[in-house]
GUPA-679600 format. One record per residue (C-alpha): residue in one letter; x, y, z. Coordinates in steps of 0.2 Angstrom, whole numbers, plus 5000, padded with zeros to 4 digits. Layout:
N
aXYZ;...
END
This chain:
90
x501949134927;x500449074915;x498948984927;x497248904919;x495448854927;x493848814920;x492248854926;x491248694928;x489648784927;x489848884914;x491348794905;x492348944904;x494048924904;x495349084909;x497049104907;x497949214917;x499949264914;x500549334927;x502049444930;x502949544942;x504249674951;x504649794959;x504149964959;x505150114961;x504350164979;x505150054992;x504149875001;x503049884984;x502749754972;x502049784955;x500849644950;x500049624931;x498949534925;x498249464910;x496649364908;x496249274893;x494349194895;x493849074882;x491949014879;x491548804880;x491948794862;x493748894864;x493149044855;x493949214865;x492849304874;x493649434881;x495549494886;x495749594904;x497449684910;x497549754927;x499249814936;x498849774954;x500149874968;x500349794983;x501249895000;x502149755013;x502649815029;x503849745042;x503149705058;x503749835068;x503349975053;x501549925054;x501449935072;x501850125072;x500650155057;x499250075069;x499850185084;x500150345077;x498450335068;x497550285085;x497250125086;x497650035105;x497749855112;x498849785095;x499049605094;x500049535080;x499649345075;x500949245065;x502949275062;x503849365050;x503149255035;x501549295039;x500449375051;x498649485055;x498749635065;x497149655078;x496949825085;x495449915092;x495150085086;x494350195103;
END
């Protein structure tokens, strides 16, 4: 995936390829990056990589990790697309 902004203050523009997978652990997704950013005038002023690992959890799974960790009164928000835990941690 290739995604471009520009800065309107500075007139910066990036440009970010994206790509990603899976990783070899299980629910984790492998992100990397690279971000190109070019000055007003189009002259490169700098190249970036980072490899961003991200953990998704099934409802239930993160339930658990909440309570066995401590947390009490658990509140999930959303469905199984998307959701926000709220717990209280005595």
């Amino acid at each position: 995936m290739r995604r471009t902004g520009t800065d309107r203050v500075g007139g910066n523009t990036f440009v970010v390829d994206e790509a990603t997978g899976e990783d070899v652990t299980p629910q984790v997704t492998l992100t990397y990056n690279r971000v190109e950013t070019y000055d007003a005038a189009g002259h490169l002023l700098g190249i970036e990589m980072r490899k961003i690992r991200t953990r998704w959890w099934r409802r239930d799974e993160f339930v658990t990790a909440l309570t066995d960790t401590g947390f009490t009164d658990i509140k999930l928000l959303g469905d199984e697309l998307g959701w926000v835990a709220l717990a209280i941690r005595p």
